[in-house]
Backbone bond lengths (Angstrom), bond angles and torsions (degrees), N, CA, C in turn:
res aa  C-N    CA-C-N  psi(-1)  N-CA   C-N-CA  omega(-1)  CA-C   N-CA-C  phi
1 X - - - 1.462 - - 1.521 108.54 -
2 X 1.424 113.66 127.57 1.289 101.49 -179.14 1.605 132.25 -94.18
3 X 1.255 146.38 151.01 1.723 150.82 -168.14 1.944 82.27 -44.92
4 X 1.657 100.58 152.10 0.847 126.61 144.01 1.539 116.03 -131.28
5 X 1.236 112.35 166.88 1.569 125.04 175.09 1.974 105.01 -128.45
6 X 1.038 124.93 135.85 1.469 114.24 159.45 1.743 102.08 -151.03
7 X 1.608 96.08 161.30 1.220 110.62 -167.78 1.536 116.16 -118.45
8 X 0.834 131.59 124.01 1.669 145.79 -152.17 1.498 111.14 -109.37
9 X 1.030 138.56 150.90 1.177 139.58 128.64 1.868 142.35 -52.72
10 X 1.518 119.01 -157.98 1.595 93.91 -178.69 1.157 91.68 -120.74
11 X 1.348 129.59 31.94 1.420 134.53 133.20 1.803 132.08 -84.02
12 X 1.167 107.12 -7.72 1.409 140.14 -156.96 1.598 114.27 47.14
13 X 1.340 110.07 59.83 1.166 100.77 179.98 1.571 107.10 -91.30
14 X 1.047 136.84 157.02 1.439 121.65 163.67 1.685 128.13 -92.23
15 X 1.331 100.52 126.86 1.331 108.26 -164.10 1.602 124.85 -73.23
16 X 1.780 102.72 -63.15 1.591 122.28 167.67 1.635 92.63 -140.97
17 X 1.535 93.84 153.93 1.242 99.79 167.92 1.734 117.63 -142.93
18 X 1.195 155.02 140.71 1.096 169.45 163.18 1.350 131.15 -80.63
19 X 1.897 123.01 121.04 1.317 111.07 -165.77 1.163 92.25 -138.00
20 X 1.472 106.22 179.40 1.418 105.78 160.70 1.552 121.69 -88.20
21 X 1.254 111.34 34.77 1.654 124.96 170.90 1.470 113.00 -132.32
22 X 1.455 126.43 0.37 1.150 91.41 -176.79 1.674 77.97 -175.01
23 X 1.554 114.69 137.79 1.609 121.30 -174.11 1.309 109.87 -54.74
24 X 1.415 144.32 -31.91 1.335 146.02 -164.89 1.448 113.24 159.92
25 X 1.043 138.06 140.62 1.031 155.30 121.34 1.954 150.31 -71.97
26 X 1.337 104.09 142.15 1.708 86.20 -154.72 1.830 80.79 -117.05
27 X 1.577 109.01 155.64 1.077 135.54 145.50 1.731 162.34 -77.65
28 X 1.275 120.96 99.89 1.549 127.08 -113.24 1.893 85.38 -103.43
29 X 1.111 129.39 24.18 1.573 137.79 -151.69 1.773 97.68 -116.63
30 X 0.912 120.20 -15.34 1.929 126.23 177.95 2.102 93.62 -112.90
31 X 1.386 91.20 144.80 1.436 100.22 165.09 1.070 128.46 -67.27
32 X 1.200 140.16 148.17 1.591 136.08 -148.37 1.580 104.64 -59.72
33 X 1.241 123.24 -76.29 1.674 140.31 160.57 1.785 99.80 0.50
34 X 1.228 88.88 -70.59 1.735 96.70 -148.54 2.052 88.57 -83.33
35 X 1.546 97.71 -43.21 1.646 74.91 -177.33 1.243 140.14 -61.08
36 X 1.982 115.75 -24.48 0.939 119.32 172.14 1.637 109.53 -71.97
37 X 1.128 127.23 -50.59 1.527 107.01 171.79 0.884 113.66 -54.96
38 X 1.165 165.15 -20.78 1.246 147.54 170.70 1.381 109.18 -67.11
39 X 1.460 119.09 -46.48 1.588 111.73 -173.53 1.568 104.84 -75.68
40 X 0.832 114.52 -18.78 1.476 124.12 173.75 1.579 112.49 -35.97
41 X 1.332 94.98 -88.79 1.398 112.94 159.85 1.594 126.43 -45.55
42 X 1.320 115.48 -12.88 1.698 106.69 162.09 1.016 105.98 -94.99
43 X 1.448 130.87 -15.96 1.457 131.60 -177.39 1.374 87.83 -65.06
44 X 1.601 122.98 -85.12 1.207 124.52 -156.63 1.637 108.56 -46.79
45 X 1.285 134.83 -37.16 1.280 139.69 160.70 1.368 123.73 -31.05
46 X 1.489 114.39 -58.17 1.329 152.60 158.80 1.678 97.31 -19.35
47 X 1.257 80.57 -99.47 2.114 100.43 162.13 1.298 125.16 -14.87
48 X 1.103 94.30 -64.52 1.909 90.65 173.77 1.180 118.74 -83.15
49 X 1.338 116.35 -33.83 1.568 108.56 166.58 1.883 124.12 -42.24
50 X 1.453 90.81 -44.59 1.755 99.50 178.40 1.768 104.73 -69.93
51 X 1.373 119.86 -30.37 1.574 133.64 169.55 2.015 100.57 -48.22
52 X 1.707 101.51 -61.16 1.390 76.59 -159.24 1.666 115.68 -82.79
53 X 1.548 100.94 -7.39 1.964 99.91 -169.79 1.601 85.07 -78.98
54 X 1.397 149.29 -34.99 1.121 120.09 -169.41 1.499 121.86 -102.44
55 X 1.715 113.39 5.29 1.522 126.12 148.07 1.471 112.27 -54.93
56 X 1.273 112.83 -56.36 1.661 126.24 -136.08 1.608 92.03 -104.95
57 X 1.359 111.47 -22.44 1.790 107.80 177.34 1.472 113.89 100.35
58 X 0.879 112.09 8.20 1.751 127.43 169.26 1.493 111.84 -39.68
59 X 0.969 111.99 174.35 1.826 117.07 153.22 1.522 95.85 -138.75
60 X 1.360 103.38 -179.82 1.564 115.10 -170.22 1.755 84.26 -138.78
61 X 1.631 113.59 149.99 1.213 114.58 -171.71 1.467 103.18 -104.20
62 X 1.509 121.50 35.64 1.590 117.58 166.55 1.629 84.25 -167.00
63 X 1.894 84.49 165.22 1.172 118.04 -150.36 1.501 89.50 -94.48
64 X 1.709 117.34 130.36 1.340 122.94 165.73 1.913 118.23 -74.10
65 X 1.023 135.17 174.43 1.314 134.15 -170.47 1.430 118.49 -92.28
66 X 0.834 118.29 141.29 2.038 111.51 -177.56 1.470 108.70 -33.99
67 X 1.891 104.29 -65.04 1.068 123.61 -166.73 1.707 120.00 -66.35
68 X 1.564 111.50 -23.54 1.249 97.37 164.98 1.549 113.95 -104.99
69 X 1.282 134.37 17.93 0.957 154.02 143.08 1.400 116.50 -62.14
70 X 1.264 127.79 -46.81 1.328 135.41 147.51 1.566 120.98 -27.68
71 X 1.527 102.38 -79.17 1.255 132.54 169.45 1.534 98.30 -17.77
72 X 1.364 99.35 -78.00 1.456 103.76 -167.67 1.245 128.48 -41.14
73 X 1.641 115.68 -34.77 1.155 129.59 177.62 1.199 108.81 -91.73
74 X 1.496 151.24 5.75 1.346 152.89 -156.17 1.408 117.64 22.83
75 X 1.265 102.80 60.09 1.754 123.31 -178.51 1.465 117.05 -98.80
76 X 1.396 112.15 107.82 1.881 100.84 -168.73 1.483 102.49 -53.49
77 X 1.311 103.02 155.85 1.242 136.44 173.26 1.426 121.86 -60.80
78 X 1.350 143.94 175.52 1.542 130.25 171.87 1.462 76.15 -162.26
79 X 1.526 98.18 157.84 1.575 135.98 167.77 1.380 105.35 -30.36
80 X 1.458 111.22 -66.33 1.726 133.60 171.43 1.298 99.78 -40.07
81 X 1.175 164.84 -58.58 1.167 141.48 168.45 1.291 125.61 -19.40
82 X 1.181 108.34 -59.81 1.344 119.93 -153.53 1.723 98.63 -61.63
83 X 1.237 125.06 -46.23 1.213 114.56 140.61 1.450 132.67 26.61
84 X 1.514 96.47 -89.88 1.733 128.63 175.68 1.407 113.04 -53.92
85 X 1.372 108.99 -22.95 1.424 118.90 -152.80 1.687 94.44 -111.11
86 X 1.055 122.01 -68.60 1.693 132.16 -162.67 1.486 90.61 -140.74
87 X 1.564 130.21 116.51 0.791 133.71 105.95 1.280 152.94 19.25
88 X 1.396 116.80 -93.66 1.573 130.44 178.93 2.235 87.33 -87.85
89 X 1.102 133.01 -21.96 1.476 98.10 170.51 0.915 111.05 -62.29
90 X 1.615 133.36 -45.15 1.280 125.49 -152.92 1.388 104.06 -82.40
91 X 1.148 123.49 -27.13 1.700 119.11 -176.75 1.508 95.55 -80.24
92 X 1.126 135.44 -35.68 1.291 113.90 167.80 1.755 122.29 -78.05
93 X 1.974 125.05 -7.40 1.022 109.38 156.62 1.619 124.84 -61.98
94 X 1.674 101.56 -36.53 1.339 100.61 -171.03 1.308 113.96 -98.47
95 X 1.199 122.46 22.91 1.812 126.99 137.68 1.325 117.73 -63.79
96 X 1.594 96.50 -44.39 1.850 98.22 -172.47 1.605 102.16 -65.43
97 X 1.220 123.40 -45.84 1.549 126.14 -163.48 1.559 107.32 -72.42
98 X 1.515 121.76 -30.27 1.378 116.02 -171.67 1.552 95.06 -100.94
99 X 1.504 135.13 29.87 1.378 126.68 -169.81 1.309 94.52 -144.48
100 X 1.758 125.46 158.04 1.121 142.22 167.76 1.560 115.32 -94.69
101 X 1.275 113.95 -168.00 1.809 116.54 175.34 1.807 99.25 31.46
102 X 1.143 108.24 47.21 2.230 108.08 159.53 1.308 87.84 -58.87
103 X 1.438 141.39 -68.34 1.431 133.15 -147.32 2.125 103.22 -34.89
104 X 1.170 90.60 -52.49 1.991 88.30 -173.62 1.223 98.95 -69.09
105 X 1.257 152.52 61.25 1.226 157.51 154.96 1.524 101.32 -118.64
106 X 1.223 117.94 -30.01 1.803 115.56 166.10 1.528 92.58 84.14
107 X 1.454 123.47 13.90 1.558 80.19 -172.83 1.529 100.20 -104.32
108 X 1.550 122.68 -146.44 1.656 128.83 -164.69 1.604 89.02 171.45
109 X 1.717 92.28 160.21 1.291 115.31 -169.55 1.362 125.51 -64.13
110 X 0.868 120.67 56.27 1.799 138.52 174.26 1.510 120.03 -125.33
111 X 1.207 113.59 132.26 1.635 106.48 167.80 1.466 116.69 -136.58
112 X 0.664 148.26 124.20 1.854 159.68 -135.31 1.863 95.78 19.82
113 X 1.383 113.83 67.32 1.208 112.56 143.20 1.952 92.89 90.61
114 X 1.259 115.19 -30.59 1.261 124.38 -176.97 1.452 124.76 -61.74
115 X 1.012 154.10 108.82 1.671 130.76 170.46 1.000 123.85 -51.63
116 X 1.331 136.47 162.09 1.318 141.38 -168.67 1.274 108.21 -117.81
117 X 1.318 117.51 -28.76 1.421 128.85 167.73 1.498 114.81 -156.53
118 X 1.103 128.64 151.62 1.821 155.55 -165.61 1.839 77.73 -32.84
119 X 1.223 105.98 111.87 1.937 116.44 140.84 1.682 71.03 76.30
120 X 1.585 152.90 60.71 1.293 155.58 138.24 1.689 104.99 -29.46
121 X 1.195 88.68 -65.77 1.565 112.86 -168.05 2.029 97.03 -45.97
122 X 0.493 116.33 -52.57 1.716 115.14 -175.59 1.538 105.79 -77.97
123 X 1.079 145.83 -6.17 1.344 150.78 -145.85 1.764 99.38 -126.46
124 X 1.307 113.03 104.57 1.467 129.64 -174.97 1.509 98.49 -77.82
125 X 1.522 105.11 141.62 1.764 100.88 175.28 1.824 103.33 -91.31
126 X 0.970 127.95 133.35 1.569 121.65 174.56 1.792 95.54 -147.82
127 X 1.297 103.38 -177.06 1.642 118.15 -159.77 1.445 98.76 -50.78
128 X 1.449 117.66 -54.26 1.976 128.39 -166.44 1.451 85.72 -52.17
129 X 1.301 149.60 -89.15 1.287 146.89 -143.67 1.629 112.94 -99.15
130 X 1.129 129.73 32.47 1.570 143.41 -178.77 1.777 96.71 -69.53
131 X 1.302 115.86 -47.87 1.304 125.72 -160.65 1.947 94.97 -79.08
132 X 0.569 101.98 -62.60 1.466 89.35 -176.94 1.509 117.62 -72.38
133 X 1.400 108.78 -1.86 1.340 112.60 172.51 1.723 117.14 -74.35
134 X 1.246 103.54 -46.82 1.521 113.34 173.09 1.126 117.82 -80.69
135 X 1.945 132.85 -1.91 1.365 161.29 -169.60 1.945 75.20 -75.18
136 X 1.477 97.69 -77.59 1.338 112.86 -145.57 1.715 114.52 -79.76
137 X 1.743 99.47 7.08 1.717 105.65 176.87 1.076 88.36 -90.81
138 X 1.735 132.47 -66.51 1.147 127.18 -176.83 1.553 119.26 -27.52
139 X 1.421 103.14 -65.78 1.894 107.56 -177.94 1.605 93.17 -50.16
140 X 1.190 161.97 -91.36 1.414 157.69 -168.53 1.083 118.38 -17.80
141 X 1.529 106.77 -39.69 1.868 97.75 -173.27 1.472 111.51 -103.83
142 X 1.447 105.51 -4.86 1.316 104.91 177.29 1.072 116.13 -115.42
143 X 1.279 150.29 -14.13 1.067 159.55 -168.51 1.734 99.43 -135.49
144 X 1.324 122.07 -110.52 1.959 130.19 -166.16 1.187 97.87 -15.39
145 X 1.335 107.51 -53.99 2.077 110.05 -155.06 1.044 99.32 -48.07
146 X 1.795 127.45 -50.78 1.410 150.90 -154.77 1.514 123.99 -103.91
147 X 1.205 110.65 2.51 1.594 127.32 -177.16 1.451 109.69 -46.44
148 X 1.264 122.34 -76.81 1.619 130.58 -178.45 1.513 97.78 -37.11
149 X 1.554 105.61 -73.21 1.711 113.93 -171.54 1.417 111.36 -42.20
150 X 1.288 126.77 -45.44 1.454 120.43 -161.65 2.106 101.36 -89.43
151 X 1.373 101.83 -16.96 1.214 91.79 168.88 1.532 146.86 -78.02
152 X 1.477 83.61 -2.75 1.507 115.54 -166.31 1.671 101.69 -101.43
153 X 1.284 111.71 -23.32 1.383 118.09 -172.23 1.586 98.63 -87.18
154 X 1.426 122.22 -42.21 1.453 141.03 -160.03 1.851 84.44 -65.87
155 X 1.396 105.59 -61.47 1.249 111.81 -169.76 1.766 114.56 -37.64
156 X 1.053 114.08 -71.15 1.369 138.26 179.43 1.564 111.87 -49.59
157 X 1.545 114.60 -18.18 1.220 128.05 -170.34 1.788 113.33 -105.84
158 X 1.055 78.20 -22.97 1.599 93.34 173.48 1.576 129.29 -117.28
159 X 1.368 68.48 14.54 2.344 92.25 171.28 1.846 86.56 -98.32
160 X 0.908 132.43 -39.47 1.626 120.57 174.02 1.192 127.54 -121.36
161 X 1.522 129.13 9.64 1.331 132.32 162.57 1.925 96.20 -124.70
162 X 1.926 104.16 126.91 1.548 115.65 168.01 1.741 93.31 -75.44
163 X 1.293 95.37 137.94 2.136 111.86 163.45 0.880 94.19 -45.94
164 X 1.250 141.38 -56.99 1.640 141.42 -156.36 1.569 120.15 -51.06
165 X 1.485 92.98 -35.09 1.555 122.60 168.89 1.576 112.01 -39.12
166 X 1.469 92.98 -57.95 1.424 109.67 179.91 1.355 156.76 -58.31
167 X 1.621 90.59 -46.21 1.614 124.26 174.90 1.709 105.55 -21.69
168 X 1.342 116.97 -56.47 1.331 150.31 -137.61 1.921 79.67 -68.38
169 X 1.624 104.95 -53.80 1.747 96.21 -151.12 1.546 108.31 -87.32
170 X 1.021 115.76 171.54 1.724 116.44 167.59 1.729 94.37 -121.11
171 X 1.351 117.58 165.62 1.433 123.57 -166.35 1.730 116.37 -55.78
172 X 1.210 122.18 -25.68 1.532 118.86 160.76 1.690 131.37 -82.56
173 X 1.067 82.63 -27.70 1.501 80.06 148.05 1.380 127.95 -88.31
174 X 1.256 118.02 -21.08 1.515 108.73 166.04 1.935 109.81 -79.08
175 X 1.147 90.60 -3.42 1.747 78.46 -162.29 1.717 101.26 -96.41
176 X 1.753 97.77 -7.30 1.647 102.46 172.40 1.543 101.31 -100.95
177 X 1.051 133.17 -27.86 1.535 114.43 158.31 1.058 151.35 -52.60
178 X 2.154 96.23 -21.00 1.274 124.00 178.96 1.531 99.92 -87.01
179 X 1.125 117.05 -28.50 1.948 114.24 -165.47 1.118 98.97 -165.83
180 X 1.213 132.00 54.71 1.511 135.05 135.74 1.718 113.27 61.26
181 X 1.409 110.96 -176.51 1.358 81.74 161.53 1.832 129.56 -130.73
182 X 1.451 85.62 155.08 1.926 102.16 -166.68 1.365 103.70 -42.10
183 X 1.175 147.14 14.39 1.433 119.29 171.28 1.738 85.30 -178.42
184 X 1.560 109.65 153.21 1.976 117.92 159.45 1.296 84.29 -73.25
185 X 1.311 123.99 150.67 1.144 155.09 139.90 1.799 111.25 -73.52
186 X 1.309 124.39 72.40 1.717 98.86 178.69 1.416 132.16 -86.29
187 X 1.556 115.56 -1.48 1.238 127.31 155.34 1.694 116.81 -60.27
188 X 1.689 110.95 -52.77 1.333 99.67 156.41 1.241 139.69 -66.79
189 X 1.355 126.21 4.51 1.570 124.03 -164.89 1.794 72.05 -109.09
190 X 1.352 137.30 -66.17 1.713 114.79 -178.17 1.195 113.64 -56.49
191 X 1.091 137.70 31.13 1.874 123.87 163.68 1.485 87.69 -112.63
192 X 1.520 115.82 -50.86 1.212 99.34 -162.05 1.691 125.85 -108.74
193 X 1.646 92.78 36.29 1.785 110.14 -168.19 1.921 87.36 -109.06
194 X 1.263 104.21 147.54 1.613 112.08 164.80 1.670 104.26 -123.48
195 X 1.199 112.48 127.52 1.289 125.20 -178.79 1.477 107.69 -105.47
196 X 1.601 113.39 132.57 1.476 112.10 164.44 1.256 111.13 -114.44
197 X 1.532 106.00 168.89 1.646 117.66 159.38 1.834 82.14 57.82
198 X 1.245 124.52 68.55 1.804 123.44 -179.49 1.281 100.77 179.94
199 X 1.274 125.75 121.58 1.172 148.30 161.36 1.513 121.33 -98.40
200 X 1.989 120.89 108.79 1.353 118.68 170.56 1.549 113.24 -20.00
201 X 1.567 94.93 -74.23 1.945 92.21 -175.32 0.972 124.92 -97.29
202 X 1.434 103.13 53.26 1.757 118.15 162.00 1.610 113.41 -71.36
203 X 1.228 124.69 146.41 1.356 130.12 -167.64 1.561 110.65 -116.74
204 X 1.302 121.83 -2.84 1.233 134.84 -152.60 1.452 112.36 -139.01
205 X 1.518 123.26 131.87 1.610 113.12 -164.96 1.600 103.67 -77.50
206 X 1.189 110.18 139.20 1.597 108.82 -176.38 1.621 103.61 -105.34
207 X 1.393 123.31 136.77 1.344 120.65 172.64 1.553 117.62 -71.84
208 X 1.650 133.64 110.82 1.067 141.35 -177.38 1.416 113.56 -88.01
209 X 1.555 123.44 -19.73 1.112 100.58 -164.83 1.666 83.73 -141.48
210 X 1.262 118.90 152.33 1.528 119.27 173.15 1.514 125.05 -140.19
């Protein structure tokens, strides 16, 4: 099961929350008006919080998400994400892409009611436009769906970390700067440890340090 983190109000309602399954989630329990300001402001909270543990050298005790790990770094996206994110979309994008006859699938450029592109709704998915069809699910669930939210986080994140900062990492390395890493490796620390004055089939404790 993987860490979550979520952020509440002083009602404890829960606002958004973050896992290692899925970039965030929002909470539909406050009226639109008042709920989005409120998440607003944990977003931007959010943001700087991740600003100062990876200024100041912190760790955070859960794992942030590929995709907003991405985000953070403004790293395009790939198919493989979606993955991280939904599951059964992506196994059903990459049915459509490794399959012929999409047209008898009935579907068209909409996804929760949304268009995907200008007049979606009239626009049949079939083999000619398959590729930009799953182009433009991906951009929706990872990006459109999440636009406001992730901008609010970017914001807050970039009130105490310069981009410039950044350039340098790709998303695993930011995601070990953010939280260290999940397990010692001690198979890797013997490939890449040199031992002196130590013999494998030594039988006897040797003093290493004095």
């Amino acid at each position: 099961m993987g860490s979550s983190m979520n952020f509440s109000d002083s009602s404890g309602q829960v606002l958004f929350w973050l896992t290692a399954d899925t970039a965030f989630a929002r909470d539909d329990s406050h009226p639109g008006a008042v709920r989005w300001r409120l998440a607003e402001e944990m977003y931007v909270f959010f943001g700087k919080l991740l600003g100062k543990v990876l200024l100041e050298g912190l760790l955070l005790n859960v794992r942030l998400s590929i995709p907003l790990l991405k985000h953070l770094l403004g790293t395009p996206f790939k198919l493989s994400d979606m993955h991280l994110l939904n599951e059964t979309v992506y196994s059903s994008l990459m049915w459509i892409l490794q399959n012929d006859n999409t047209n008898s699938l009935g579907l068209n450029f909409t996804v929760e009611g949304t268009e995907l592109i200008p007049s979606g709704a009239d626009v049949t998915l079939h083999d000619g436009n398959k590729h930009l069809y799953v182009a433009k699910v991906v951009q929706y669930y990872l990006f459109d769906s999440v636009r406001t939210e992730i901008a609010s986080i970017l914001e807050g994140f970039r009130s105490v970390i310069n981009d410039s900062m950044l350039h340098v990492f790709d998303f695993k390395e930011l995601d070990l700067l953010l939280t260290g890493l999940p397990h010692i490796d001690v198979v890797d620390w013997e490939a890449h440890t040199e031992l002196r004055f130590y013999e494998q089939n030594m039988t006897h404790e040797v003093q290493l340090i004095s």
